[in-house]
C-alpha positions in Angstrom: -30.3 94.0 389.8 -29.0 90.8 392.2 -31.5 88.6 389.7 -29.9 90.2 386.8 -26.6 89.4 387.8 -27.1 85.8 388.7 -29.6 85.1 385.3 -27.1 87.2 383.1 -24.1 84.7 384.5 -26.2 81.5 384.2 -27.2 82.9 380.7 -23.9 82.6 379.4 -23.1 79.2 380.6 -22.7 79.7 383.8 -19.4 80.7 386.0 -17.3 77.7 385.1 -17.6 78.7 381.4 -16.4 82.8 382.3 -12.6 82.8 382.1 -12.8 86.3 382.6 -14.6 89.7 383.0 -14.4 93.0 382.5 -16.5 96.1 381.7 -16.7 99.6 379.5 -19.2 102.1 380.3 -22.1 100.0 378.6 -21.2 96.8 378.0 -19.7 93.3 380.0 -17.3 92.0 378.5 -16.5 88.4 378.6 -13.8 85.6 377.7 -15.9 82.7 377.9 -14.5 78.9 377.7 -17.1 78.1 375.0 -18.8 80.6 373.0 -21.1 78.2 371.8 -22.8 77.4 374.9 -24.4 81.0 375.0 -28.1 81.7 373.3 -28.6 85.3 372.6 -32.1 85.5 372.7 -31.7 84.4 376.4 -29.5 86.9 377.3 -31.6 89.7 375.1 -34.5 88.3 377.4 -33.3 89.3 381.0 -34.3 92.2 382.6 -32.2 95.1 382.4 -29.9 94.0 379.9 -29.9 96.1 376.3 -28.6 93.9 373.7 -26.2 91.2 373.2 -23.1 90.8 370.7 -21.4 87.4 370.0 -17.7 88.0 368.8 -14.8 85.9 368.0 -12.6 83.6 369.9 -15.7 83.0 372.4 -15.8 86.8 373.6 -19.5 87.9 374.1 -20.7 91.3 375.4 -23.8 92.2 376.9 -25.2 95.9 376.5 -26.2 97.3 380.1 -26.2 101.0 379.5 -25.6 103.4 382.3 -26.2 100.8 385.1 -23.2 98.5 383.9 -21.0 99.1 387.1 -23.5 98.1 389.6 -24.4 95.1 387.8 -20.9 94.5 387.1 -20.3 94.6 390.8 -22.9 92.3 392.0 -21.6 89.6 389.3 -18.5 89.6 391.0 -19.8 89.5 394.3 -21.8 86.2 393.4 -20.4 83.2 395.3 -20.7 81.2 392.6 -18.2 83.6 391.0 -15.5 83.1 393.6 -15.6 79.8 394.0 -16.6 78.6 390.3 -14.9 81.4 387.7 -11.3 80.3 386.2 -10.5 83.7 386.0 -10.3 87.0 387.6 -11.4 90.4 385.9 -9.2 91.8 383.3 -8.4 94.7 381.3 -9.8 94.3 377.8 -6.2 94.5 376.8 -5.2 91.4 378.7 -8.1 89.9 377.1 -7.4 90.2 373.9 -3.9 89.1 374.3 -4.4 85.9 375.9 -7.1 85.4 373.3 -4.6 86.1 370.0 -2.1 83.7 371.8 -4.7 80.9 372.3 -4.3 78.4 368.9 -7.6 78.5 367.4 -8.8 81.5 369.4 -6.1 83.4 368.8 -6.9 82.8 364.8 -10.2 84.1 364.9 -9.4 86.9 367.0 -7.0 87.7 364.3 -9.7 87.3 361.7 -11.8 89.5 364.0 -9.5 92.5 363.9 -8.8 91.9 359.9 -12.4 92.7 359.3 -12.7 95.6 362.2 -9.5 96.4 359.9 -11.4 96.4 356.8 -14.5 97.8 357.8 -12.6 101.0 359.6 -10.7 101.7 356.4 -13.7 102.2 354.2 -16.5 103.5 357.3 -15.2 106.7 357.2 -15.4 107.5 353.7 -19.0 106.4 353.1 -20.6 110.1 352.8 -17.7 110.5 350.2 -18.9 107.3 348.4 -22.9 108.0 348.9 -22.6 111.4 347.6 -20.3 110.6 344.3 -22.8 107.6 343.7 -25.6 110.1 343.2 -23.6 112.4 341.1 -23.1 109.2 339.4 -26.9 108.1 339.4 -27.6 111.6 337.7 -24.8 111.1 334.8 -26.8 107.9 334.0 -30.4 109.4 334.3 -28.6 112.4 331.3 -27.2 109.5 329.6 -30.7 107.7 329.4 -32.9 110.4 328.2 -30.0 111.6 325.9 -29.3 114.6 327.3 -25.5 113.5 327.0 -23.9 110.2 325.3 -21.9 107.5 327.4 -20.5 109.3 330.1 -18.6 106.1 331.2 -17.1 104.8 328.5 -13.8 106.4 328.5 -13.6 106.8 324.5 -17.2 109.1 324.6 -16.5 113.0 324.1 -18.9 115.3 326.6 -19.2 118.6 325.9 -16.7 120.4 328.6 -19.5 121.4 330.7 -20.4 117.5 331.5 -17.0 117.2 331.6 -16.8 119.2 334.7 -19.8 117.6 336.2 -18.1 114.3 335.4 -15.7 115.4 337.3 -17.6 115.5 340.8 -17.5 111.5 341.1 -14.3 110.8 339.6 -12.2 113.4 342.0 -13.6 110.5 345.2 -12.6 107.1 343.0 -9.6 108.3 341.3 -8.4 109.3 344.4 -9.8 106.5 347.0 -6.4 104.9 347.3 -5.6 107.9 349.6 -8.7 108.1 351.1 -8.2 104.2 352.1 -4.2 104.6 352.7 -5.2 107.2 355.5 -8.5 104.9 357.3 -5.7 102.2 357.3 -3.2 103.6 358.6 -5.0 105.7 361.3 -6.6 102.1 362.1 -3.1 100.2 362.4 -1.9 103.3 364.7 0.6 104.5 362.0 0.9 108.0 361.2 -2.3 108.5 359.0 -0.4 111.4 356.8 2.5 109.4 356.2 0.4 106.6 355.4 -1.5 108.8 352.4 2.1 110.5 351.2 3.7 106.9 350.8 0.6 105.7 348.8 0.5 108.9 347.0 4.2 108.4 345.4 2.4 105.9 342.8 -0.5 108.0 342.1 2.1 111.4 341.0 1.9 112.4 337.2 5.4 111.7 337.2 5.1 108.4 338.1 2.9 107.4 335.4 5.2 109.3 333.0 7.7 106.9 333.5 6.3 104.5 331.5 7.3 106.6 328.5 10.8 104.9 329.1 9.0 101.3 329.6 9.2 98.7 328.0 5.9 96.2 327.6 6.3 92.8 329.5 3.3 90.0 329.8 2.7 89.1 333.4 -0.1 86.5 334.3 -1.9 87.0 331.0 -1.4 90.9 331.0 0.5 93.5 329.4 1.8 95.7 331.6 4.4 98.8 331.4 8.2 98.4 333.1 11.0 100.5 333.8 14.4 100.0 335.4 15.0 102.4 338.1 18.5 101.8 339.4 18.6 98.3 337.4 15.9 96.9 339.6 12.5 96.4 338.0 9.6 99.1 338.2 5.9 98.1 337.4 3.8 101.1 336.1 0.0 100.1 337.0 -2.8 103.0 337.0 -3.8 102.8 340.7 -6.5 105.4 340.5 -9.9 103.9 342.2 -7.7 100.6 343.4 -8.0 99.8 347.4 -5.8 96.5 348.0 -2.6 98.4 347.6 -3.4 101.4 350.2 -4.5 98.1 352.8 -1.4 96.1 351.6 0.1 98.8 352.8 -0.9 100.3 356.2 -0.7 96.7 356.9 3.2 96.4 356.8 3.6 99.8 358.0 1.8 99.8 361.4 4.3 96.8 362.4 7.1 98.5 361.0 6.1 102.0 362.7 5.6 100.2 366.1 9.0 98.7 365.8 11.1 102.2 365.0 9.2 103.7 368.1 10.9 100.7 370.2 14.3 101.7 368.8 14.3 105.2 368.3 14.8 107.4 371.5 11.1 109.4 372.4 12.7 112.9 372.4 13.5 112.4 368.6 10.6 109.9 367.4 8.8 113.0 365.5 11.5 113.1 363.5 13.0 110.3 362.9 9.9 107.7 362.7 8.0 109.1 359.8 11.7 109.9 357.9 12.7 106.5 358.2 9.1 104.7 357.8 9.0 106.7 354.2 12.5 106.0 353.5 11.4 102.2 354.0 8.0 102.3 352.3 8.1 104.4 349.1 10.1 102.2 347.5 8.9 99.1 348.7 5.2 100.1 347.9 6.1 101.2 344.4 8.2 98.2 343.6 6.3 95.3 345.8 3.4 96.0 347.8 1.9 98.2 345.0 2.2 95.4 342.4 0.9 92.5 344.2 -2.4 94.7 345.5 -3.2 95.1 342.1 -2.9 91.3 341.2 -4.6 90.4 344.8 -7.4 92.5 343.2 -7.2 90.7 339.8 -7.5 87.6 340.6 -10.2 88.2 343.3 -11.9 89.6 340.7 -11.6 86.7 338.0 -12.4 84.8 339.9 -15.7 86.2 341.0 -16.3 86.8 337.2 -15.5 83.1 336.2 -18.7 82.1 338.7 -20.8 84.8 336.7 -19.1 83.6 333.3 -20.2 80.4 333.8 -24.0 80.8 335.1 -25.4 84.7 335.8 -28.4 82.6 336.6 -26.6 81.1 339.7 -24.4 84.2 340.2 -27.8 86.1 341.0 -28.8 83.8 343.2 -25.8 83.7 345.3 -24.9 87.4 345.9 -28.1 88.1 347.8 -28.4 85.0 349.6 -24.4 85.3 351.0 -24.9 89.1 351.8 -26.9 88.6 355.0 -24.4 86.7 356.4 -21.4 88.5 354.8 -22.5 92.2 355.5 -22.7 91.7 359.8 -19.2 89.8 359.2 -17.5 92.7 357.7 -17.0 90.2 354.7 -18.4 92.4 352.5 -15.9 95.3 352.3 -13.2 93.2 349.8 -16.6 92.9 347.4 -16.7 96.6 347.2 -13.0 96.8 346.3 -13.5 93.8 343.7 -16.4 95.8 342.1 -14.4 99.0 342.2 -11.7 96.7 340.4 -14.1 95.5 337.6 -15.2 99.2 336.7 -11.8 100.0 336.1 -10.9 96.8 334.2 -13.8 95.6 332.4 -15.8 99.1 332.4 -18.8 97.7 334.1 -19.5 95.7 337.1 -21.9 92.7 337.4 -22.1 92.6 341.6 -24.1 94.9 342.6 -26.9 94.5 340.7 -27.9 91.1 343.1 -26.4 92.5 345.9 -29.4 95.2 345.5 -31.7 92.3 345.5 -30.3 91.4 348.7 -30.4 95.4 349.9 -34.0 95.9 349.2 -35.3 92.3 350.7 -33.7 94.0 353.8 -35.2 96.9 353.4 -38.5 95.4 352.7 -37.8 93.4 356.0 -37.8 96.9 357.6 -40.6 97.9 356.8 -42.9 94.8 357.4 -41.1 95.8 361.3 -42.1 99.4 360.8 -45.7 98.2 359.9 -46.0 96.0 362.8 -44.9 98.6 365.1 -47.2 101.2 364.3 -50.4 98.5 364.4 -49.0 97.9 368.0 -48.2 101.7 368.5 -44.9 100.0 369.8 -43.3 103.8 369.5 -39.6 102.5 370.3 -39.4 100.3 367.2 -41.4 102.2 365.0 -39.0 105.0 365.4 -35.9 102.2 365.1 -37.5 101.2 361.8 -38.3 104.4 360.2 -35.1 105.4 360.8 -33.5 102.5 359.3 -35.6 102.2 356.6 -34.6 106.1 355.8 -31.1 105.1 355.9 -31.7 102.1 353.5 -34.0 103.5 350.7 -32.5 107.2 350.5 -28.7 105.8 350.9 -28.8 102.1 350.6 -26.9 101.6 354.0 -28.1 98.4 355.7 -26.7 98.6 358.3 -28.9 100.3 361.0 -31.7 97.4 359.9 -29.1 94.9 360.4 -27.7 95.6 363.8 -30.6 97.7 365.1 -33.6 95.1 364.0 -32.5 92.1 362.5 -29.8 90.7 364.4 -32.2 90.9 367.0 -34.7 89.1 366.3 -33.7 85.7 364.4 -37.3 85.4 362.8 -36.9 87.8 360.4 -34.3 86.2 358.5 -36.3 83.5 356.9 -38.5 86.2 355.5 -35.6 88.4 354.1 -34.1 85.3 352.4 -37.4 84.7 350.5 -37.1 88.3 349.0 -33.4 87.9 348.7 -33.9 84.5 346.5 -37.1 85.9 344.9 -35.1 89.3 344.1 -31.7 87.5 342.3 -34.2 84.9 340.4 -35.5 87.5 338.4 -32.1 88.8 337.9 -31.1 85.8 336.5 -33.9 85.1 334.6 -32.9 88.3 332.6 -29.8 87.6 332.1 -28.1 89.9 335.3 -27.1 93.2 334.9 -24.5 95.8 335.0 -23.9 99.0 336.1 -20.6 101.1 334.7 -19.6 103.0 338.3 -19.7 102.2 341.8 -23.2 102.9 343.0 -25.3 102.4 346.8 -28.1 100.5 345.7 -31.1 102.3 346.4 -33.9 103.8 345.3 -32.0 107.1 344.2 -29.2 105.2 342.2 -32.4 103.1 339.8 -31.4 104.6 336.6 -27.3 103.6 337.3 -27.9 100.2 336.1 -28.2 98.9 332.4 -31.6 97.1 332.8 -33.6 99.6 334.4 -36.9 97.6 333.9 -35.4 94.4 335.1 -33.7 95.6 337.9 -36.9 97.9 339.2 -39.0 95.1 339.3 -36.0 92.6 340.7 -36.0 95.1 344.0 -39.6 95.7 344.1 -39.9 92.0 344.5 -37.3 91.4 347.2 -38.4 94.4 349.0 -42.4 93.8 349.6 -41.6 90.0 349.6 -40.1 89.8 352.8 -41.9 92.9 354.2 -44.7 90.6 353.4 -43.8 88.2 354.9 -42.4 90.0 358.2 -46.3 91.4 358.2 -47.7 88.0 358.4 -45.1 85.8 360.5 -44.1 88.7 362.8 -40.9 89.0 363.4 -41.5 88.2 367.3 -41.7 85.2 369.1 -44.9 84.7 370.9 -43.5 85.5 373.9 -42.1 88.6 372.7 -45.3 89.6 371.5 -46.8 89.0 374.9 -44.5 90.8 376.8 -45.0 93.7 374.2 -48.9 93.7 374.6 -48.0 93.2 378.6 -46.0 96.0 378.5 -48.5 98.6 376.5 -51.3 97.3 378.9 -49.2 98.7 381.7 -48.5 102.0 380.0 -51.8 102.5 379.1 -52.9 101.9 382.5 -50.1 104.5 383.7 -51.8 107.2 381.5 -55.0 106.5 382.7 -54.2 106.7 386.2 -53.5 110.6 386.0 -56.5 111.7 384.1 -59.1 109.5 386.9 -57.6 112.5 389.2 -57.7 115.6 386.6 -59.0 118.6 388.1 -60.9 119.2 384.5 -62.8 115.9 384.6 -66.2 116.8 385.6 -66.7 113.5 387.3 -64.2 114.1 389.9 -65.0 117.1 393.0 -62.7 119.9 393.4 -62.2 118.7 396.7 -59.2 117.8 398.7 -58.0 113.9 398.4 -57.8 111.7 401.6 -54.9 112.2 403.4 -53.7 115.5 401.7 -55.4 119.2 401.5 -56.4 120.8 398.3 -53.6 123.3 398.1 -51.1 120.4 398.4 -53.5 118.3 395.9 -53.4 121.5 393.8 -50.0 121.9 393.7 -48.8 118.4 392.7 -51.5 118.5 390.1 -49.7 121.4 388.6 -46.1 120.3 389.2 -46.8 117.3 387.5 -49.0 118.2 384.5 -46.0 120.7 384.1 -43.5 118.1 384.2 -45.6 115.9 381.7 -45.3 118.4 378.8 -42.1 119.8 379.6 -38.9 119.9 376.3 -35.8 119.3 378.7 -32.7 120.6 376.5 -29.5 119.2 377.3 -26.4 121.1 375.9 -23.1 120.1 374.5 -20.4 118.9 376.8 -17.5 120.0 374.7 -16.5 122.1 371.8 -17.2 120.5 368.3 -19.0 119.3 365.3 -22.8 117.8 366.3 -23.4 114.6 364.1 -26.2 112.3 364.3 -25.3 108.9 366.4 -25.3 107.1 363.0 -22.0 108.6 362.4 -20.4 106.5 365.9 -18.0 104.1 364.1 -19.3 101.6 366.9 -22.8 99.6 366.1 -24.1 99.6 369.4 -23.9 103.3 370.3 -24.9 104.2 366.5 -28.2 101.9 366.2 -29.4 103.3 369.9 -29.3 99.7 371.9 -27.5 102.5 374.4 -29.8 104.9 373.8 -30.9 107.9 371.3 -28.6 111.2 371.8 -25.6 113.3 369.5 -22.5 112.0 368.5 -19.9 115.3 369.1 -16.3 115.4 366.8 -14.3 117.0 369.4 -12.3 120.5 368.5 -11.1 120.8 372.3 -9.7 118.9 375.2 -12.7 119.4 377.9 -15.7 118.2 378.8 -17.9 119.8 380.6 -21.0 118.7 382.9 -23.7 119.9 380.6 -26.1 120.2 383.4 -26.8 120.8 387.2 -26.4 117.2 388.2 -24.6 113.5 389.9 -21.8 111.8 388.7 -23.2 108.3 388.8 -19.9 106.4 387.1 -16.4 107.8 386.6 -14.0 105.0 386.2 -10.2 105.7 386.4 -9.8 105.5 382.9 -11.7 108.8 381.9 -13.3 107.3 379.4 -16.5 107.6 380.0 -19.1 109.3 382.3 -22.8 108.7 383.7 -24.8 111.6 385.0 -28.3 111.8 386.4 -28.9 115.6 385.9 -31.5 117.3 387.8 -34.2 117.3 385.1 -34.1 113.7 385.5 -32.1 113.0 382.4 -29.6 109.9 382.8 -26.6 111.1 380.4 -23.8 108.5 379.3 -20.5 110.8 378.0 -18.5 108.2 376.1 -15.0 110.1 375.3 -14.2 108.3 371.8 -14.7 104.7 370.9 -13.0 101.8 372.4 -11.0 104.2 374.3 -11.0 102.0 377.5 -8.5 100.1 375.7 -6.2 102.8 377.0 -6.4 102.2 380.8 -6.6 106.0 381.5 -3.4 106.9 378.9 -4.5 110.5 378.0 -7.2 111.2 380.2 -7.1 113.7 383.2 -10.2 113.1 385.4 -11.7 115.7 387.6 -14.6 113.9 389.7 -15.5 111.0 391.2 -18.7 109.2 391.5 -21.0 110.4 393.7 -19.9 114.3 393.4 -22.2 116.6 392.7 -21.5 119.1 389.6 -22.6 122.3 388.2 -23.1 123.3 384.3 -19.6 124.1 382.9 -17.4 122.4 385.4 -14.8 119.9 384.1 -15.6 116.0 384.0 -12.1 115.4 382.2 -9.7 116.7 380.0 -8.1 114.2 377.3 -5.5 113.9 374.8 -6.9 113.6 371.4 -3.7 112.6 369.7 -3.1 109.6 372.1 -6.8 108.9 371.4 -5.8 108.7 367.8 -2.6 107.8 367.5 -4.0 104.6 369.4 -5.6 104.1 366.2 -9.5 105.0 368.3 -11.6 108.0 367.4 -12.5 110.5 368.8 -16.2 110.8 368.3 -17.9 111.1 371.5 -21.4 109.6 372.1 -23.7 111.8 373.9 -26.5 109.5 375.0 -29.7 109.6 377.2 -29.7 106.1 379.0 -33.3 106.4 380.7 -35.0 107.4 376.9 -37.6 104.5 378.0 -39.0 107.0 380.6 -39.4 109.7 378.1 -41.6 110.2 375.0 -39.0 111.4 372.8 -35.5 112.1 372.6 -33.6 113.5 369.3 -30.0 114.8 368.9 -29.3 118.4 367.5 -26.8 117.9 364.4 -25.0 121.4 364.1 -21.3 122.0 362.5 -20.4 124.0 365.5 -21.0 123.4 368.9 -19.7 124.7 372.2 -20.8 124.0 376.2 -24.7 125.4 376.8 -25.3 125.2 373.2 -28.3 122.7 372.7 -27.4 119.6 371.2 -30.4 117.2 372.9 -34.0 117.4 373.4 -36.4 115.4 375.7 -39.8 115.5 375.7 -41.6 113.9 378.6 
């Protein structure tokens, strides 16, 4: 590990460039001088380390996994370090501050945390989304072999039975304001219920009957409903499916909620805090914030449709060329609002019939990876790729290809842009296309769009394009593909090794080896060829729901660079050792764990995401590294409300670290969970 200290320091410029370090339970964190100076694939390169992730205002972290503390350790033991480092390790915290305070730095850390922001709103509700998009998809497949008329045009009559049906994808738009005003506040470290009560004033019946007593103003081109309530002023908007109010809004009231804690005395901030952040924020969000979210949106929107106005031809282009560089930016969320915004406007949307040229080109990417994988029996990737590929076509999330594959390896890009350009030509040649509801685009949600035809063979295009293309470039370097081959050779060799000694080969005597007698010989032979086939099941650390690590709102535990394993949603306060074992790492702060059970599992218990933020706030810790635990007995007990309140989740990874020394590993989704129920399996 000394060399991957001293290469992982001279990787990222060297100690002069580190103003500061720190560490979670898989990653270093560091607070470089200049950002720039850094080249990924370097880093990716060095022994031992996992992944890499460039962020904002010149912060870079480096995945480690389970052996992050020792590495940690011997970085700051280099003498280089001492005598060439600006800085001293910090909290993350500190980090972070000195970085928002830093001119330029701190504006891009800003713009940083206005994205995480953005993209923590919406994550959550993304089944909500996937599933109403396929309800939607089926309303369009009735509507298109006549079964029913338009469902989405508002003036259409269905029969009351499609009614109701209709009814299963309008209940998660109409009410997405909510849905969004709760992410948002939860994210800003507000009160998530107050935060959906003041957003739900505006969406009451009764607040929409008051435009019986409006009167009809023009405002920016628009006619629009107001009322005078107490002589001031009252816009009356529809803000059913609209998503810049509900952020307008958490964003004023986690300042404001921070500032009434300061003020108000602690013994009486449960009552007092939400009474007086409602008494500030109904009103304010019905007469201001409200208002100007919905004109945010607007113009957003025209101006987006003035570009497609002008040219659809160069519209189609652009989407799925600025997607693969929007979507890993978190860039893309206010698009989804805007097309959420043009349904409800203009009664179809023209986005996201290019932005699924630019889905299925990544997709397509995928699977040239997949392809590749299997022709090298590279089993790692190939079960990285399927996966993805599974989460792209079925649910048109490209996400796990992006951060899992993609990012990683730069040569894949080229290849995707070909089927991205390839994919919104055709588009344009056609003339575009629209879809009348908010749809993922993949191969389920075909039928939402008004050009079936055009749009089939637009994605078919993209997608076998750049897979393709991925097929014959490879999406390795040359080295990478030598150290690939290098590294099956070695395996294969490993395999081999045993079966030159088998006891069944009838080459090999039944006699004793040199240096050992038979019975010994005999009884290693067994252990091991026992050992070799063995299904180690590890069990569930706490009480819970089981989800798959997809589900981690945190890219680098939910693509696997950690490693494959469960994601648990906590019900309790406790975890438990889930198996006869070490404690390898147990930092103060309780927020994470590393065990090398006696099966020879390495486990990484991360307690929530990001919670390292809060310097051991919440968490009780009952061991220490080095101790030696039993199934069942206490690693930590934690507070789930500080953990949330903090504005973190609660969503604990449950990962195997060493899955490179195992054949398999696969998490155990299940809605109810408990200590010594399975939740892991590893086949050797």
């Amino acid at each position: 590990m000394s060399t991957t200290a001293a290469d992982i320091v001279s990787a990222v410029g060297g100690a002069g460039n580190i103003s500061s370090m720190t560490h979670c339970a898989t990653r270093l964190r560091f607070q470089l001088k200049d950002g720039s100076a850094v080249s990924t694939p370097t880093v990716e390169a060095i022994p031992g380390v996992m992944g890499a992730v460039p962020q904002s205002g010149d912060r870079y972290q480096v995945v480690i996994g389970g052996a992050v503390t020792t590495v940690y350790n011997e970085i700051m033991a280099l003498p280089e370090m001492a005598a060439g480092a600006s800085g001293s390790a910090k909290s993350d915290a500190d980090v972070k501050a000195e970085a928002r305070s830093g001119g330029p730095r701190g504006k891009f850390s800003w713009l940083d945390n206005f994205f995480e922001f953005l993209s923590d709103s919406f994550r959550p509700i993304i089944g909500a989304l996937l599933g109403a998009s396929l309800f939607i998809t089926f309303m369009s497949l009735m509507a298109t072999t006549g079964v029913i008329g338009n469902w989405a045009d508002p003036r259409a009559t269905l029969p009351v039975s499609w009614q109701f049906v209709n009814l299963a994808w309008k209940t998660v738009f109409y009410f997405l304001p909510l849905m969004v005003a709760y992410n948002a506040s939860k994210k800003v470290g507000a009160d998530p219920w107050v935060g959906f009560a003041i957003m739900a004033i505006v969406m009451l019946p009764g607040f929409s009957d008051l435009s019986k007593a409006a009167h009809t103003a023009s405002i920016a081109g628009s006619d629009v409903s107001i009322v005078h309530i107490f002589g001031l002023p009252l816009t009356i908007f529809d803000y059913g499916q609209q998503v810049f109010p509900p952020l307008l809004m958490a964003a004023v009231l986690g300042p404001l909620t921070r500032g009434l804690k300061k003020i108000i005395a602690e013994n009486v901030q449960l009552i007092f805090v939400p009474f007086l952040a409602m008494l500030i924020m109904l009103p304010l969000t019905a007469f201001i914030i409200g208002p100007i979210g919905v004109y945010v949106g607007a113009y957003l929107a025209q101006g987006l449709s003035a570009v497609n106005n002008f040219s659809a031809f160069i519209f189609a282009i652009i989407i799925p060329l600025a997607y693969p560089f929007m979507v890993p930016l978190g860039l893309h969320w206010p698009i989804n609002a805007i097309m959420l915004l043009n349904i409800q406007t203009l009664g179809y949307d023209f986005i996201q019939g290019p932005m699924g040229a630019w889905n299925f080109a990544c997709f397509g990417a995928t699977a040239g990876v997949m392809v590749i994988a299997m022709k090298d029996k590279d089993k790692p990737m190939r079960q990285t790729a399927t996966g993805a590929l599974v989460a792209g076509l079925v649910g048109g999330i490209s996400e796990p290809s992006l951060y899992g594959i993609h990012l990683r390896y730069k040569r894949i890009y080229p290849s995707m842009l070909v089927g991205c350009v390839l994919g919104g030509l055709i588009i344009g040649i056609g003339g575009g296309l629209h879809t009348s509801a908010f749809v993922f685009t993949s191969l389920l949600t075909i039928p939402a769009f008004n050009k079936i035809p055009l749009y089939t063979i637009a994605i078919a295009a993209a997608f076998f394009a750049s897979m393709a293309l991925v097929i014959i470039r490879d999406y390795r370097t040359p080295e990478e593909r030598a150290e690939v081959k290098a590294a099956k050779a070695a395996q294969e060799a490993a395999e081999a090794a045993p079966a030159a000694v088998s006891p069944a080969s009838p080459d090999v005597a039944p006699g004793p080896v040199a240096g050992s007698s038979g019975a010994a010989t005999a009884t290693a032979l067994a252990e091991r060829t026992t050992t070799e086939v063995a299904t180690i099941t590890v069990t569930s650390p706490l009480e819970g729901r089981a989800l798959p690590i997809t589900e981690i709102p945190d890219p680098v535990f939910s693509t696997g660079v950690v490693g494959q394993g469960i994601a648990i949603d906590p019900s309790n306060d406790t975890v438990v050792a889930p198996g006869d074992g070490t404690v390898v790492t147990a930092p103060d702060s309780g927020h994470a764990f590393g065990l090398k059970l006696d099966s020879g599992v390495e486990l990484l218990i991360h307690v929530g995401v990001d919670t390292v933020e809060l310097g051991g706030k919440g968490f009780d810790v009952k061991v220490a590294a080095g101790d030696r635990v039993s199934e069942g007995q206490p690693l930590v007990v934690f507070d789930k409300k500080i953990i949330a309140d903090a504005g973190y989740s609660n969503i604990t990874p449950v990962l195997v670290t060493n899955g490179f020394e195992f054949s398999e590993v696969a998490g155990i989704p299940a809605d109810r969970v408990a200590p010594g129920t399975p939740v892991i399996t590893v086949t050797r």
